[in-house]
VOGU-900304 format. One line per field, with one value per atom (N, C-alpha, C): atom name; y, x, z. Coordinates in nm, 2 decimals. Layout:
BEGIN
name	(CA, ...)
c2	(Y, ...)
c1	(X, ...)
c3	(Z, ...)
***
This chain:
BEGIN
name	(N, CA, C, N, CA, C, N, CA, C, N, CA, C, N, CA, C, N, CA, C, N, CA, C, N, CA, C, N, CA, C, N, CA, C, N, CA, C, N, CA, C, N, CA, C, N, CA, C, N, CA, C, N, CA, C, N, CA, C, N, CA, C, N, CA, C, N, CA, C, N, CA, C, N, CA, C, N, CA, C, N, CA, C, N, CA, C, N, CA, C, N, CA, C, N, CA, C, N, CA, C, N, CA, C, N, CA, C, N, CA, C, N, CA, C, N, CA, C, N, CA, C, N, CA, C, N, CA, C, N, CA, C, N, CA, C, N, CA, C, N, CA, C, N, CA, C, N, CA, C, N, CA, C, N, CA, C, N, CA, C, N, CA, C, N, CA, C, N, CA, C, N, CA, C, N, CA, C, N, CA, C, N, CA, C, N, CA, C, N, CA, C, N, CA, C, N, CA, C, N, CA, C, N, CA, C, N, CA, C, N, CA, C, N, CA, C, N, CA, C, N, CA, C, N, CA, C, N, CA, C, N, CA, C, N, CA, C, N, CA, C, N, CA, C, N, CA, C, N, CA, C, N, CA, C, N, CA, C, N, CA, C, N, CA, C)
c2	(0.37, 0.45, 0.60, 0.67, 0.81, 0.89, 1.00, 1.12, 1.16, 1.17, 1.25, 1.14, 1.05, 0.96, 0.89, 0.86, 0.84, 0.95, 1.06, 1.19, 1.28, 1.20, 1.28, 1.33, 1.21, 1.29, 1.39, 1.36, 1.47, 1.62, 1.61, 1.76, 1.79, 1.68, 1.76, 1.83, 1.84, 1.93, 2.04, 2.17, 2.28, 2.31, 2.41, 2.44, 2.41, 2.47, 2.50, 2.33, 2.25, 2.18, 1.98, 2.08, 1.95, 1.96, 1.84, 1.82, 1.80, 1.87, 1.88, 1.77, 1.71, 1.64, 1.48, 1.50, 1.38, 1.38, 1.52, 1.48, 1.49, 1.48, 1.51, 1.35, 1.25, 1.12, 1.05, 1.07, 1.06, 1.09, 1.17, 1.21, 1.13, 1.09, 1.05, 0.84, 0.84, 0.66, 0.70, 0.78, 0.76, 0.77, 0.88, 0.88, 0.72, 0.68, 0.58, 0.44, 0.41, 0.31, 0.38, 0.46, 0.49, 0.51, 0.48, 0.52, 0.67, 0.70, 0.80, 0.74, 0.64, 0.58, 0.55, 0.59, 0.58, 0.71, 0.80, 0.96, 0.99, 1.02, 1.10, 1.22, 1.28, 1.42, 1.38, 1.25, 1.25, 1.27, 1.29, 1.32, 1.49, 1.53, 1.73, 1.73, 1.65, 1.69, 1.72, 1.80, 1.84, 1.88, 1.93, 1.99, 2.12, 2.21, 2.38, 2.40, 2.39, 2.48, 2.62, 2.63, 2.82, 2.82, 2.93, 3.00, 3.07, 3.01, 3.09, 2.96, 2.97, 2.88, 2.84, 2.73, 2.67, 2.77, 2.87, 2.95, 3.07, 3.14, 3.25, 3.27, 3.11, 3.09, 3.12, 3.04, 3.04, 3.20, 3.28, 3.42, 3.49, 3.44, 3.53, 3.49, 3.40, 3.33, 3.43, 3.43, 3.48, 3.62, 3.70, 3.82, 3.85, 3.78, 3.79, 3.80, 3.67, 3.67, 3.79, 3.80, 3.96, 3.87, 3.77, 3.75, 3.79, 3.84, 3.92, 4.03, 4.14, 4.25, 4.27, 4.22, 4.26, 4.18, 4.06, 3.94, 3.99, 3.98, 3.99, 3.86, 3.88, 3.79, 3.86, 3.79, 3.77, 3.69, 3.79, 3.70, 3.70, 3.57, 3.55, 3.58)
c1	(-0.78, -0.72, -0.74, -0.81, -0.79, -0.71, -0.69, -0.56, -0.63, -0.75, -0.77, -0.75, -0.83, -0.78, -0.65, -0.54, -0.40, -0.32, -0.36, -0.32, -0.41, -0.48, -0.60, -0.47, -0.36, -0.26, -0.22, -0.16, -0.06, -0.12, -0.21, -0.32, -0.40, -0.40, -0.46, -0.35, -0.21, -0.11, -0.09, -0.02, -0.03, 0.01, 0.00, 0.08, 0.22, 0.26, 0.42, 0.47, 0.42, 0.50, 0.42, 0.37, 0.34, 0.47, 0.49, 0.54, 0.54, 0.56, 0.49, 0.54, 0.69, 0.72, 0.64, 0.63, 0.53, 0.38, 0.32, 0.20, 0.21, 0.28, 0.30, 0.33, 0.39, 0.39, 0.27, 0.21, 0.05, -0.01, -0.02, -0.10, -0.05, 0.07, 0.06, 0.04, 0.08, 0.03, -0.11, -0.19, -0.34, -0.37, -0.29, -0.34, -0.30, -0.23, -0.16, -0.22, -0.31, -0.42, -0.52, -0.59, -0.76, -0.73, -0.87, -0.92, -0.83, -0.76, -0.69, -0.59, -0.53, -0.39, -0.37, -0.49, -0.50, -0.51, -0.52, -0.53, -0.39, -0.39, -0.26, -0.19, -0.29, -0.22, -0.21, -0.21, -0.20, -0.05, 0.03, 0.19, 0.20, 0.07, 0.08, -0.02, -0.04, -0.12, -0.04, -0.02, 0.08, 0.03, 0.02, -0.01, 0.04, 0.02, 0.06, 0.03, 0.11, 0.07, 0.04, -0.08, -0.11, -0.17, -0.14, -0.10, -0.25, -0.33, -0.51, -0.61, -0.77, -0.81, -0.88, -0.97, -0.99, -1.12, -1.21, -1.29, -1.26, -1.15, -1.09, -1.04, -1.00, -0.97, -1.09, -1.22, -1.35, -1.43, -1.37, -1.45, -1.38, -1.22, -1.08, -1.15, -1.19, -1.22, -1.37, -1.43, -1.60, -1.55, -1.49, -1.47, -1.37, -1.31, -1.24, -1.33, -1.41, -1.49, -1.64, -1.62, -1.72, -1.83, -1.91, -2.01, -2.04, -1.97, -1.97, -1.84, -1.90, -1.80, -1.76, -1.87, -1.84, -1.78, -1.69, -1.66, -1.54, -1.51, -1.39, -1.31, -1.20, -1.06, -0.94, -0.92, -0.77, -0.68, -0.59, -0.44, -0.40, -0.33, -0.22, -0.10)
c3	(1.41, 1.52, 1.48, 1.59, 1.56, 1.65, 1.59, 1.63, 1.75, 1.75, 1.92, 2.06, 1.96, 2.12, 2.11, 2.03, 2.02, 2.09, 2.05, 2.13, 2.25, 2.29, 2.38, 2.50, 2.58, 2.65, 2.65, 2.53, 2.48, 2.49, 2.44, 2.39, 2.53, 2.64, 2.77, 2.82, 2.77, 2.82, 2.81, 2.92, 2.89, 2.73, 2.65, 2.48, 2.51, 2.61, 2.61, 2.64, 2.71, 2.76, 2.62, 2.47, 2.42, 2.33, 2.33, 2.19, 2.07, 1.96, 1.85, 1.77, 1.76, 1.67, 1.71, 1.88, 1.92, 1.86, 1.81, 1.75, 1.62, 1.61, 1.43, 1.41, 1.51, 1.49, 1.45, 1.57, 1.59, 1.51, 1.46, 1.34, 1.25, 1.16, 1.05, 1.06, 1.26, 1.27, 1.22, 1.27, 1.23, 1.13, 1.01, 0.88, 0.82, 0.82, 0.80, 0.79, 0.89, 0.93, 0.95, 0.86, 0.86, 0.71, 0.71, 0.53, 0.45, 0.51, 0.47, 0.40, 0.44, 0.38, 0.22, 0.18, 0.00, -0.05, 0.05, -0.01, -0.04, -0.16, -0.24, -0.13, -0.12, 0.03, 0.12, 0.21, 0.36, 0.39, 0.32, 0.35, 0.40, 0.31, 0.33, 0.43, 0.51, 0.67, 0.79, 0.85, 0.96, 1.09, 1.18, 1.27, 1.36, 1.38, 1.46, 1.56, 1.63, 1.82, 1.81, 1.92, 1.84, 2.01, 2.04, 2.17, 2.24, 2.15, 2.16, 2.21, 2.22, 2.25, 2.09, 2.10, 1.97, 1.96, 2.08, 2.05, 2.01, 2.00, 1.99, 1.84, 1.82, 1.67, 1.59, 1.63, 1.54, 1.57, 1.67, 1.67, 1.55, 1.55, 1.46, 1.33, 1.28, 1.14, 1.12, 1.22, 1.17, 1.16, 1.21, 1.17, 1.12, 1.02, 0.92, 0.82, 0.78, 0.73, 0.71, 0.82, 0.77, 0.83, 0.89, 1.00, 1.10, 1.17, 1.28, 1.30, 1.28, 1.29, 1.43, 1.50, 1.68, 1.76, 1.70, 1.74, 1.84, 1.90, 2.00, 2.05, 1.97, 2.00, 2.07, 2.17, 2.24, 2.21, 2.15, 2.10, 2.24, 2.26, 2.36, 2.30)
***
């Protein structure tokens, strides 16, 4: 089972209207039954609602990192 398609619903939803303790379920049914379930850390895997898109995140990471100085991110 994986978390995107267990949760593909949930996550086509606006941020405001997901529930997080619902994918925090989700996530640990999937760690639970995949090859993860023998990993010592699958208990410290969690998940964050974050108010940006998932491209705004990876411009915010490269110019942090100093790859691109001219990266332009919009916080919401």
């Amino acid at each position: 089972m994986h978390f995107l398609d267990t949760a593909e619903e949930e996550l086509c939803k606006d941020v405001r209207s997901i529930r997080k303790d619902r994918l925090e379920s989700m996530l640990q049914l999937s760690l639970v039954t995949s090859i993860a379930s023998t990993d010592a850390y699958r208990d410290d895997v969690g998940c964050d609602l974050m108010n940006c898109s998932a491209l705004d995140e990876v411009l915010h990471v490269i110019s942090i990192d100093g790859l691109d100085k001219n990266a332009k991110v919009n916080w919401l």
